[in-house]
C-alpha positions as CSV (number, residue, x, y, z in Angstrom):
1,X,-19.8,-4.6,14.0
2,X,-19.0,-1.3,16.0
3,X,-15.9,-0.3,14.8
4,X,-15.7,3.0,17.0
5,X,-15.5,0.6,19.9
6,X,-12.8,-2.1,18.8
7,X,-10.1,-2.2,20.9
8,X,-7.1,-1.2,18.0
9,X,-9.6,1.5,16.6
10,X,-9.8,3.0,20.3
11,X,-5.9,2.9,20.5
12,X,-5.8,3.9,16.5
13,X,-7.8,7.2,17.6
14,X,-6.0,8.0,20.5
15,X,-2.7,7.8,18.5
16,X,-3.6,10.2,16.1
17,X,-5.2,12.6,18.8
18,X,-2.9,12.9,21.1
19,X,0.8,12.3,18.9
20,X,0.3,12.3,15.4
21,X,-2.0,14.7,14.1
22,X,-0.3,17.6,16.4
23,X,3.2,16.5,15.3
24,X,2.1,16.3,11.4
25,X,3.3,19.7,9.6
26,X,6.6,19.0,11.8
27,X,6.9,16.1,10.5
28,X,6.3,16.7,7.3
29,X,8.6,19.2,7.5
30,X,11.7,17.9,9.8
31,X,11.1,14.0,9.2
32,X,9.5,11.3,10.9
33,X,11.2,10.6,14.2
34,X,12.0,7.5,16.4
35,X,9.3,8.0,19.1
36,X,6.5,7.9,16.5
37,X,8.0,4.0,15.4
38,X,8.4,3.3,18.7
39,X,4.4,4.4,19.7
40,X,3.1,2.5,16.9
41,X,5.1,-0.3,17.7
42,X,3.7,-0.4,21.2
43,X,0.3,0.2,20.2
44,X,0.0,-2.9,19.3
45,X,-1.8,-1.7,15.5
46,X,1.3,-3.6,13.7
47,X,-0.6,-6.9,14.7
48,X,-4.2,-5.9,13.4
49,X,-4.5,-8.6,10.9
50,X,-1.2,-11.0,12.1
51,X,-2.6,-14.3,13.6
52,X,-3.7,-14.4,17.5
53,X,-1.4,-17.6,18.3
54,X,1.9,-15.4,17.1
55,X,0.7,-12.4,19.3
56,X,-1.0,-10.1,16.8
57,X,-4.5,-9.2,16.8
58,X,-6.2,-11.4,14.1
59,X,-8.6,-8.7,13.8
60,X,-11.5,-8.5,10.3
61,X,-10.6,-6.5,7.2
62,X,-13.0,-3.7,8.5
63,X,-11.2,-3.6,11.6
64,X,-7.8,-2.9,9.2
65,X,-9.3,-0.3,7.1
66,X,-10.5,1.4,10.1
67,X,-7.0,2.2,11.8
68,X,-5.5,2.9,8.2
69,X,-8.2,6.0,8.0
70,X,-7.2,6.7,10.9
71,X,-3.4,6.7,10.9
72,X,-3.4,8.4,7.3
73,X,-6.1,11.0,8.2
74,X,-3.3,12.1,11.1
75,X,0.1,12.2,9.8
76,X,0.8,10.3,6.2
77,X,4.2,9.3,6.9
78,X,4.0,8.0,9.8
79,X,0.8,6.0,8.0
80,X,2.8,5.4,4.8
81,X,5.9,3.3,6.9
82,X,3.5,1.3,8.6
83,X,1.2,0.6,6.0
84,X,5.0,-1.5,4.6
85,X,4.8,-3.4,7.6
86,X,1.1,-5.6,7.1
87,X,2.5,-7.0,3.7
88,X,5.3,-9.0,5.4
89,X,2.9,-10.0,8.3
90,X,0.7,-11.7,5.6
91,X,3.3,-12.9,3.5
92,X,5.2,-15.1,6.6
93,X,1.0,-16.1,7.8
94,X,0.4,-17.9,4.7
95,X,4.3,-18.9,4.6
96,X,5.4,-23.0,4.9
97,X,9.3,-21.6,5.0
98,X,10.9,-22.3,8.4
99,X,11.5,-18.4,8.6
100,X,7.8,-18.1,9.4
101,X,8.4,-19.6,12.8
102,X,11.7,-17.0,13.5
103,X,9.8,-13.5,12.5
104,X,6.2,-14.0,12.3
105,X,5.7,-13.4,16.0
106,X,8.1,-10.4,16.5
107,X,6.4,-8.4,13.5
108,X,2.9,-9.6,15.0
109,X,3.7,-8.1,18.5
110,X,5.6,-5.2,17.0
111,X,9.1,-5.9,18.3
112,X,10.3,-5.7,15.0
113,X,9.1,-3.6,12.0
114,X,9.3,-4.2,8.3
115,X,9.2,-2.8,5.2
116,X,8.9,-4.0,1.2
117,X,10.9,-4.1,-1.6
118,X,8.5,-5.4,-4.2
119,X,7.5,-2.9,-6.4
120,X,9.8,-3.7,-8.9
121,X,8.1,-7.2,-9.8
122,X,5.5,-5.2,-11.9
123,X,8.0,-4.7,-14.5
124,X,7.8,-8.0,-15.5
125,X,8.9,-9.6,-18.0
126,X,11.9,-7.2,-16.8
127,X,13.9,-8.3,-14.2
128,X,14.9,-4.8,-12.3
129,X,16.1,-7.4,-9.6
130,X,17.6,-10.7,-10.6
131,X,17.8,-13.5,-8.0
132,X,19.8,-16.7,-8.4
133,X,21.0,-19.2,-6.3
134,X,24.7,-19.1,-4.2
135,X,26.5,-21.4,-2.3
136,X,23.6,-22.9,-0.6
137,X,21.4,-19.1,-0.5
138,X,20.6,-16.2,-2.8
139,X,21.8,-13.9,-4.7
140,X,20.4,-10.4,-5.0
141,X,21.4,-8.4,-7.8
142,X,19.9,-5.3,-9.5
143,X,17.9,-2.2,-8.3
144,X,15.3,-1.3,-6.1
145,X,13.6,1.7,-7.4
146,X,11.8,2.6,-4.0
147,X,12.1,1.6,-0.5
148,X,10.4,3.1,2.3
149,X,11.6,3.3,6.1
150,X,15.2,3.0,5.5
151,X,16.7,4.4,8.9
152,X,13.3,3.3,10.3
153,X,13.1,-0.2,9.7
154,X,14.3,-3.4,11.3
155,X,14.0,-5.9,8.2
156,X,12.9,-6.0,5.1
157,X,11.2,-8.2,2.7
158,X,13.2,-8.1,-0.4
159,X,11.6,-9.6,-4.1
160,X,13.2,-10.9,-7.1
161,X,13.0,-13.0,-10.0
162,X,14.8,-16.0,-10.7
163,X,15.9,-17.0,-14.3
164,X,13.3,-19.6,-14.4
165,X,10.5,-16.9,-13.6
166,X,9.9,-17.5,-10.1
167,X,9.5,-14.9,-7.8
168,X,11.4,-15.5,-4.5
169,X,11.1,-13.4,-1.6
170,X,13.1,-13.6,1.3
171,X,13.8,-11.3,4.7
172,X,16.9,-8.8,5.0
173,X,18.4,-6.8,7.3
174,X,17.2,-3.3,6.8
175,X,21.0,-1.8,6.7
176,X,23.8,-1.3,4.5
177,X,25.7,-4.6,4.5
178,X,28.2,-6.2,1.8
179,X,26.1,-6.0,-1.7
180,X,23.6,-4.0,-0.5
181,X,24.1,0.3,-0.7
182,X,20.9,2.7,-0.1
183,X,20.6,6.2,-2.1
184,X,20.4,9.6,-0.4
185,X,16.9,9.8,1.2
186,X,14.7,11.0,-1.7
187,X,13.2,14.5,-1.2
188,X,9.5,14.6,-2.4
189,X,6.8,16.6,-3.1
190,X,4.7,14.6,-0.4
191,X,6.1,12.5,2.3
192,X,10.0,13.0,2.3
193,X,9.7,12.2,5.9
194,X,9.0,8.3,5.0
195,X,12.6,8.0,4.2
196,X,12.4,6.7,0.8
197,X,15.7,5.0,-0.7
198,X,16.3,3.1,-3.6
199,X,18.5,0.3,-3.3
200,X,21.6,-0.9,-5.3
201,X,21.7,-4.7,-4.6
202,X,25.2,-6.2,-6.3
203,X,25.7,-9.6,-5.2
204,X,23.3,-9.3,-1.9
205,X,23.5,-12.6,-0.5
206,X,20.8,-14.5,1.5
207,X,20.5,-17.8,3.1
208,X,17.9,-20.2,2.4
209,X,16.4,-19.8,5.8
210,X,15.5,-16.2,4.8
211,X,13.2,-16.8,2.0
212,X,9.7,-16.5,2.7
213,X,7.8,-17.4,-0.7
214,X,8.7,-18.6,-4.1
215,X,6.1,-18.9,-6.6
216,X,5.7,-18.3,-10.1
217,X,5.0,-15.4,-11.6
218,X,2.1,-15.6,-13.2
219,X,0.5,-16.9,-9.6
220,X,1.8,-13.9,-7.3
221,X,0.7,-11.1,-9.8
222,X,-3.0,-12.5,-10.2
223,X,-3.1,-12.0,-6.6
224,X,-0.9,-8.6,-6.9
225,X,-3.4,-7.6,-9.4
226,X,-6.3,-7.8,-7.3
227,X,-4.6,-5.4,-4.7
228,X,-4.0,-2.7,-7.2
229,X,-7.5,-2.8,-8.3
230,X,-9.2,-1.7,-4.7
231,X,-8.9,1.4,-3.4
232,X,-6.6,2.0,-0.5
233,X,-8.0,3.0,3.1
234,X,-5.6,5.9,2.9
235,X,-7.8,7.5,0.2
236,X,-10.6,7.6,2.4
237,X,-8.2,8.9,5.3
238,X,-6.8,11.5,3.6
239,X,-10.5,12.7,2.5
240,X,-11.9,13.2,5.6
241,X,-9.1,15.3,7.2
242,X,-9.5,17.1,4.4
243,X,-13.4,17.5,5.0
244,X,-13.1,18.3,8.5
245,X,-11.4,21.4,7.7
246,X,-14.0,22.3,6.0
247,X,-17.9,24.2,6.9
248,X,-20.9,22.0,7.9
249,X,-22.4,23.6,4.4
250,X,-19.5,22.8,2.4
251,X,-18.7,19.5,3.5
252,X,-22.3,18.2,3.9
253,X,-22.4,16.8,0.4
254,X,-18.7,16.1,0.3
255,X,-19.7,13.7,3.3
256,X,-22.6,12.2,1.2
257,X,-20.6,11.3,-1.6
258,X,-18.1,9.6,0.6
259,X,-20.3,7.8,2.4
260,X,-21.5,6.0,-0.5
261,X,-18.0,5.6,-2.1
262,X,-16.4,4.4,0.9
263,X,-19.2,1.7,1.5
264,X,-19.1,0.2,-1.9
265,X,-15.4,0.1,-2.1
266,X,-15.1,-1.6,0.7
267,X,-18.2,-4.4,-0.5
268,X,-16.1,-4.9,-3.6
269,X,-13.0,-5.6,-1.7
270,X,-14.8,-8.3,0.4
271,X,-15.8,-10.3,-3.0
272,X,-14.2,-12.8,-4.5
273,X,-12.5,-12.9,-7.9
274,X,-14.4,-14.2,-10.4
275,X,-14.5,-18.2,-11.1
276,X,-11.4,-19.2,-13.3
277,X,-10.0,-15.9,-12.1
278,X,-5.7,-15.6,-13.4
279,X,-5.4,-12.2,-13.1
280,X,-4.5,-11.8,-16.6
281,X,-6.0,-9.6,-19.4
282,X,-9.3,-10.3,-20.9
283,X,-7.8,-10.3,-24.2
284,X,-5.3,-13.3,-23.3
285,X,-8.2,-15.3,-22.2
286,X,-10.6,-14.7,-25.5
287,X,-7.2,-15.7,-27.3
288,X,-8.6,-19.1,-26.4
289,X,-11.2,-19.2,-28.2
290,X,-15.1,-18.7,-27.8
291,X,-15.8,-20.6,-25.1
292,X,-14.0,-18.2,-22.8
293,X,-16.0,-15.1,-23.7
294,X,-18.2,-15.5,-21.2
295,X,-15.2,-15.8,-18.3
296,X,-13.7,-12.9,-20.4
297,X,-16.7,-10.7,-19.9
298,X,-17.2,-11.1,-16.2
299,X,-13.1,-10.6,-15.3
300,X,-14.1,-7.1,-17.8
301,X,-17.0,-6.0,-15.7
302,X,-15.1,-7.0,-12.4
303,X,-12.4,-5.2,-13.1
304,X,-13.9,-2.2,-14.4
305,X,-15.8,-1.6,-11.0
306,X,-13.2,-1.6,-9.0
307,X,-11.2,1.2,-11.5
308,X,-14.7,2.9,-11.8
309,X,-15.1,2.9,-7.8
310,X,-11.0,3.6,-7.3
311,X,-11.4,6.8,-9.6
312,X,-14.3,7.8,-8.3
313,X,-12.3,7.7,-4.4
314,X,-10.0,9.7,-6.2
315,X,-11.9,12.0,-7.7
316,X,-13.6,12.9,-4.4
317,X,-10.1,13.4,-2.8
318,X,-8.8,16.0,-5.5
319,X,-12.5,17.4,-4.3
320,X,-11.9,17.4,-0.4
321,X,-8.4,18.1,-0.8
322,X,-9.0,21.5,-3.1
323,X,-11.8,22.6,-0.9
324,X,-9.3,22.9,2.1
325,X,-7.2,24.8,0.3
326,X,-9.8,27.5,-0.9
327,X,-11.3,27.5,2.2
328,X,-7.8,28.1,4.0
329,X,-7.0,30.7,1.7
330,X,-3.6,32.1,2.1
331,X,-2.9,30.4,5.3
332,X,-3.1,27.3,3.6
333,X,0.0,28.1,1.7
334,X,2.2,27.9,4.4
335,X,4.3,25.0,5.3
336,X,2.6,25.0,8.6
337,X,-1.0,24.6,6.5
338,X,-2.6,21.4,7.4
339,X,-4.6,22.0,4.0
340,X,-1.3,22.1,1.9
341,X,-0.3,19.4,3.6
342,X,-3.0,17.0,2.7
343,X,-3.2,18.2,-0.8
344,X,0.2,17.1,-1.0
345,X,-0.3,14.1,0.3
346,X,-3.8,13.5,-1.5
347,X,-1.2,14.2,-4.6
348,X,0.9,11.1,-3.7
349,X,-2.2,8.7,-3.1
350,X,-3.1,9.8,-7.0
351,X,0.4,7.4,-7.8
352,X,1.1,5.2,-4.8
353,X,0.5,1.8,-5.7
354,X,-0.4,2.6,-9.5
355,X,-0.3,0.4,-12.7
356,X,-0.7,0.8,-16.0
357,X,-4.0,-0.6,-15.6
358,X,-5.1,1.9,-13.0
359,X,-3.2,4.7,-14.7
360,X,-5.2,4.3,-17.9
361,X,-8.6,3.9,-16.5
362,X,-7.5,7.3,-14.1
363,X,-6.7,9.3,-17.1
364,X,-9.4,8.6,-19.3
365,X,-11.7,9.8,-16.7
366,X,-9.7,12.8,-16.1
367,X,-9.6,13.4,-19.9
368,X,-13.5,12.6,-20.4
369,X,-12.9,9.9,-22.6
370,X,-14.9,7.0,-23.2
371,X,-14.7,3.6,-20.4
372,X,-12.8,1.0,-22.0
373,X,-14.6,-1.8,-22.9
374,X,-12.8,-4.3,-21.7
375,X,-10.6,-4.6,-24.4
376,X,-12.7,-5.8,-27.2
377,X,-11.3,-4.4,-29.7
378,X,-7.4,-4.1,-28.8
C-alpha cells in the first residue's frame, strides 16, 4: 500500500503544512484555538478508522498511524485532542447500546468531537470513579484525574466501576452541568494548550441510553493491556520532526535506526495476542499449575517485545529530540524554538499512556539493569 497517496494522508499532510506546523510555537504558547478543531473536523481525519456506512473512512491501521505521524510531527496539541476522539469512535463501532445509532455517525463525519475519561480504570482494584445505578440511569461519582479538550470538546466518554466490578462507560456532555465541576486548565511542562482538566463528578447522573459498554473488568483491561504495550504513532511523529531539524550527516543514522524501529513496531501491533491470551500477569497464570507454563512463557516473550520495541521508540526519541537541541544551540532555548518545543513534547510521550508495566521495563533500561524475566522468580 502507498500510503503517501491515500486520500486522509494527502489531507493529513496538507494540514500540517499549511496550518499546523506554522501555528505550533503559538500554540504551544497561547493555546490551541477553535479554527484548528474546526479544520480537523472538516478534514474529514476524525473518521479514519470509523465505519464507511456511518460516514467515516473505514480506512487500515497503517492508514491511522500514518495521519497520527503526521498530526503529532506538526503541532502536539492539536494531535493530542484528537488522538481522544478515535477511542469513542471504536468504542460505539463495536457497541450493541442503542446510543451507537445516535452518535456513531456524527463523530465519524466529524460534526461532533470527543474526548475520554478513562484513565482512571487502571487503578483498579481502586475505584477513583464509582458508578451505580439511579432512578432508571447512572450515577457518576468520584474523580477524574485527567481530561483532555475540556473547552474543546462536544462529548465525552466517561468510565467507571460499578460495585459488582463492571466497567460501564457511557457519553456526556462535555460541560459543567449539575454533578459534574472541571479544575482550572492544568499548566504543563508540555502541551498546556490541550486543555487538560480533572473532573470532580458528585452525583453525575446519566441515562441508560448514554451508556456505551459495560463489561467486566477483567475483559476491558486484557484488551486495555494490549494498547499500553505498543508504541504510539506519536513517538514516531515526534522523532522525525525532530530529525528534520537536523544535518543530512547527523540524521542519516538517526533515520536508519528509525526505519527499523518503526517497521517492527508496527508488525507487532498487527499480531495477535497469544492463544489463551487474559491479559493478566504471567505469574497469575503459572499459579495454576504446570500445565500453564508453556501459555505463561509465550504471554512473557510477547510482552517483553513489545516493552523491548516501546523503549527502544523511546530511546531513539530522547536521541532525535536532544540532537535538535544541540544542533539549535541557543536559539533552541527560546519559546519560539521548534527544538525546545519537541523536547518538551518528546518529554510528555515518555508518560502518556504509561503503566506500571511499561514504567518498569522503561526504567530498567534507563538504569542498565537486567530484562525481567517474565516474572519467574517474583
Amino acid at each position: 500500500m502507498d500510503l503517501t497517496a491515500h486520500p486522509l494522508v494527502v489531507r493529513a499532510r496538507r494540514l500540517a503544512e499549511d496550518l499546523l506546523a506554522p501555528e505550533a510555537e503559538r500554540v504551544d504558547q497561547e493555546g490551541l484555538p477553535p479554527g484548528h478543531i474546526e479544520a480537523v473536523k472538516r478534514s474529514g481525519l476524525l473518521g479514519v478508522t470509523a465505519p464507511a456506512d456511518h460516514g467515516g473512512a473505514g480506512a487500515p491501521p497503517a492508514v491511522a498511524r500514518e495521519v497520527a505521524e503526521i498530526l503529532a510531527g506538526a503541532c502536539g496539541a492539536t494531535w493530542f485532542v484528537q488522538t481522544q476522539h478515535h477511542t469513542p469512535v471504536q468504542t460505539l463501532a463495536r457497541s450493541e447500546h442503542p446510543v451507537r445509532e445516535r452518535l456513531l455517525g456524527p463523530l465519524s463525519r466529524g460534526e461532533l468531537l470527543s474526548g475520554v475519561a478513562y484513565a482512571q480504570l487502571r487503578s483498579y482494584p481502586r475505584r477513583p470513579v464509582r458508578v451505580r445505578p439511579e432512578r432508571g440511569g447512572w450515577r457518576f461519582d468520584g474523580t477524574v484525574p485527567w481530561y483532555t479538550g475540556w473547552g474543546l470538546n462536544d462529548v465525552m466518554l466517561l468510565a467507571g466501576v460499578t460495585d459488582s466490578g463492571e466497567v460501564l462507560f457511557a457519553f456526556a456532555e462535555a460541560r459543567e452541568q449539575p454533578g459534574l465541576r472541571a479544575s482550572e486548565p492544568m499548566r504543563l511542562a508540555a502541551l498546556t494548550a490541550a486543555r487538560t482538566v480533572s473532573l470532580e463528578l458528585d452525583g453525575l447522573w446519566l441515562p441508560a441510553q448514554a451508556v456505551a459498554l459495560r463489561t467486566p473488568y477483567d475483559r476491558w483491561a486484557a484488551g486495555d493491556r494490549i494498547r499500553t504495550l505498543h508504541t504510539s504513532p506519536a513517538v514516531f511523529g515526534v522523532t522525525q520532526a525532530a530529525l528534520s531539524l537536523l544535518d543530512t550527516d547527523t540524521a542519516a543514522p538517526l533515520r536508519g535506526r528509525l526505519a527499523r524501529i518503526r517497521r517492527r513496531a508496527y508488525e507487532l501491533a498487527d499480531e495477535p495476542p497469544p492463544e489463551g491470551w487474559t491479559g493478566r500477569p504471567a505469574t497469575a497464570m503459572r499459579a495454576k499449575g504446570a500445565e500453564a507454563e508453556s501459555e505463561a512463557r509465550a504471554v512473557d516473550a510477547w510482552v517483553g517485545e513489545r516493552l523491548a520495541v516501546r523503549v527502544d521508540a523511546y530511546e531513539l526519541l530522547r536521541t532525535a529530540t536532544t540532537a535538535a537541541v544541540v544542533a539549535g544551540g541557543g536559539r533552541a532555548m527560546t519559546l519560539t524554538g521548534r527544538a525546545q518545543r519537541l523536547a518538551r513534547e518528546g518529554l510528555f510521550l515518555l508518560v502518556q499512556g504509561q503503566t506500571a508495566e511499561s514504567r518498569a521495563a522503561h526504567l530498567r533500561a534507563l538504569s542498565g539493569a537486567p530484562a525481567d524475566t517474565g516474572e519467574r522468580n517474583t
